[in-house]
N, C-alpha and C positions, 0 to 999 in steps of 0.2 A: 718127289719127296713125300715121306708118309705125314698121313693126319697128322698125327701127335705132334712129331720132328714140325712141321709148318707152323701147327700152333705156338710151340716154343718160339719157333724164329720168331714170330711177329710177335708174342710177347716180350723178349727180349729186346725188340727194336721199338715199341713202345715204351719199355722202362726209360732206354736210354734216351728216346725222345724226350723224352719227361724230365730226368736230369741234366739234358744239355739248356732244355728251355728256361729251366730252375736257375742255370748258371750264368744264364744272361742277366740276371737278378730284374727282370720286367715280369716277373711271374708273382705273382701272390699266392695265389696256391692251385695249386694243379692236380691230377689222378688219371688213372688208366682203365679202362676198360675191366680191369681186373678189381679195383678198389671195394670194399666190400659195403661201403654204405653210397658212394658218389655216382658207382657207374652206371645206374639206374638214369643219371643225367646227360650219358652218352647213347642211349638206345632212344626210337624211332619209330614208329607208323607210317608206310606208307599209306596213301587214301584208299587203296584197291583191299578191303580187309582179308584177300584171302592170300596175301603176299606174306613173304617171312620179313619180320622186321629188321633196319638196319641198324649199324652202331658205326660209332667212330673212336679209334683208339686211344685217343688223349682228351681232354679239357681241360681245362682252369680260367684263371682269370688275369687280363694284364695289369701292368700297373706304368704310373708315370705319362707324364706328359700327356699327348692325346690321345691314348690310348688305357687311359685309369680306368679301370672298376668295367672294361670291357671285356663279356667274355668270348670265350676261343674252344674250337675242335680242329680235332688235325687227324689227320690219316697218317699211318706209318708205313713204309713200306722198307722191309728191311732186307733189298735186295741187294745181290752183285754182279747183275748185270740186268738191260731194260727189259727185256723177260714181254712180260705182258702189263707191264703199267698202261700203257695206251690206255688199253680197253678200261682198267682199272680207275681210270681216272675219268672216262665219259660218264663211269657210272657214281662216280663221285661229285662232279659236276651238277648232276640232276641231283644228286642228295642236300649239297651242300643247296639247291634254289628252293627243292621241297622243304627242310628244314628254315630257311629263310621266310618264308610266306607261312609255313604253318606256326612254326616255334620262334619267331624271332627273339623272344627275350633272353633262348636260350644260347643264342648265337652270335656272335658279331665280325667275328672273322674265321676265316676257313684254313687253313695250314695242310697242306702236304708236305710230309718231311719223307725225303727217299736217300739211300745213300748208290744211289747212281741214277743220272741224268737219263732220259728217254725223249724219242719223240723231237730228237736236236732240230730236224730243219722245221719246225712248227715252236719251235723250245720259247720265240719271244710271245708266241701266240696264248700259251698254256692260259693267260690269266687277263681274256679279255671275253668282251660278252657272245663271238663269234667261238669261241669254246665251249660256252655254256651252252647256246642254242644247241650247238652242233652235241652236243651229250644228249639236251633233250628230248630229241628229237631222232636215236637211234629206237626201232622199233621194243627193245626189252624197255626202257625208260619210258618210251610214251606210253606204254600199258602201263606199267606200273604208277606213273606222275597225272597221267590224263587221263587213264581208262580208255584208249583208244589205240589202236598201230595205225589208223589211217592220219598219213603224215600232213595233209590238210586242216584236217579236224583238229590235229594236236596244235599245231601252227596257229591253229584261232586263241588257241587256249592259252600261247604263251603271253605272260608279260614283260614284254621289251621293258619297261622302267626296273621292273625287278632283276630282270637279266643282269643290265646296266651295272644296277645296285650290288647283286654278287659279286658278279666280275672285278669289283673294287674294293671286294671285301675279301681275296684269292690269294695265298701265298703257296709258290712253294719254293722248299729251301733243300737243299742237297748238303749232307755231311758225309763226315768220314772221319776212322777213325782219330786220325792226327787231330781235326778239327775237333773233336770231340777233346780232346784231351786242353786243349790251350783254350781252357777257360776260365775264367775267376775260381782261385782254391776256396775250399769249404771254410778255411779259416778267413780268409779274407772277407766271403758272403757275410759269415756272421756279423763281423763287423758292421756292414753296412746295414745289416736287417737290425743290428742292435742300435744305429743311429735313425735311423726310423721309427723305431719303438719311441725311442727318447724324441721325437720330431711330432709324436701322434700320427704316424705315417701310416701306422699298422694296428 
């Protein structure tokens, strides 16, 4: 697929991430990679300064219950078949533990939103700290997270509490059209964001 055509696609599957999250009404507010004042809050420094920096395609913040006033990034992947998510996701793994240790205010949960599954016979694994290691610890990641490929060296450098700590901080969720559609109507949302308002909720 050309440049442009990909960039669309994944803009587009970022929008709709954004509005399906919205419609769960646990969102307070949210933005894309695209937002003109916000998405400054979804780009990255790796520690290796002559890396190109990363970003991730959604943020916002949750609301309710134990997850109030926590915020979130998420990755979109807006594919129709599992393509190369694998890979996509080892390297999202180290992002999501670099952003953890460096930036944690910025961060409190990790989201992968894809609209098709990959990776099935590992599929319960995706979101434990034996995924994270195993991302860290591919040689593009250890240079870029440790400054090192020798996979010893990196292995010193990792911290298991932290791993631990992501790996429970991991989602990822699989939509698709249908599901996108049956969710709370805009009229409906209103409602409840306008008994919030009147709750001091918002």
């Amino acid at each position: 697929m050309p440049g442009e055509a990909m960039h669309q696609k994944g803009a587009d599957g970022a929008r709709r991430a954004k509005r399906w999250l919205d419609s769960t009404t646990r969102v307070t507010k949210s933005w894309t990679n695209e937002d003109e004042v916000l998405a400054s809050r979804l780009d990255f420094n790796w520690p290796n300064g002559d890396q190109q920096p990363y970003s991730f395609d959604v943020g916002g913040i949750l609301s309710g219950g134990e997850f109030e006033g926590h915020f979130f990034v998420a990755e979109c992947k807006n594919y129709k078949d599992s393509l190369d998510q694998g890979s996509h996701y080892d390297d999202w793994v180290a992002k999501c533990y670099l952003t953890r240790r460096d930036e944690h205010r910025l961060a409190d949960h990790f989201i992968w939103i894809t609209w098709h599954p990959f990776r099935m016979g590992k599929w319960k694994n995706l979101c434990t700290p034996t995924a994270v290691t195993e991302g860290l610890l591919l040689p593009r990641n250890m240079a870029r997270v440790f400054g090192t490929e020798n996979i010893d060296e990196a292995k010193t450098q990792i911290d298991q509490d932290l791993v631990e700590d992501v790996a429970g901080r991991l989602w990822v969720i699989v939509l698709d059209k249908k599901q996108e559609q049956l969710v709370i109507t805009p009229k409906h949302r209103a409602l409840i964001v306008a008994h919030q308002i009147e709750n001091g909720e918002l």
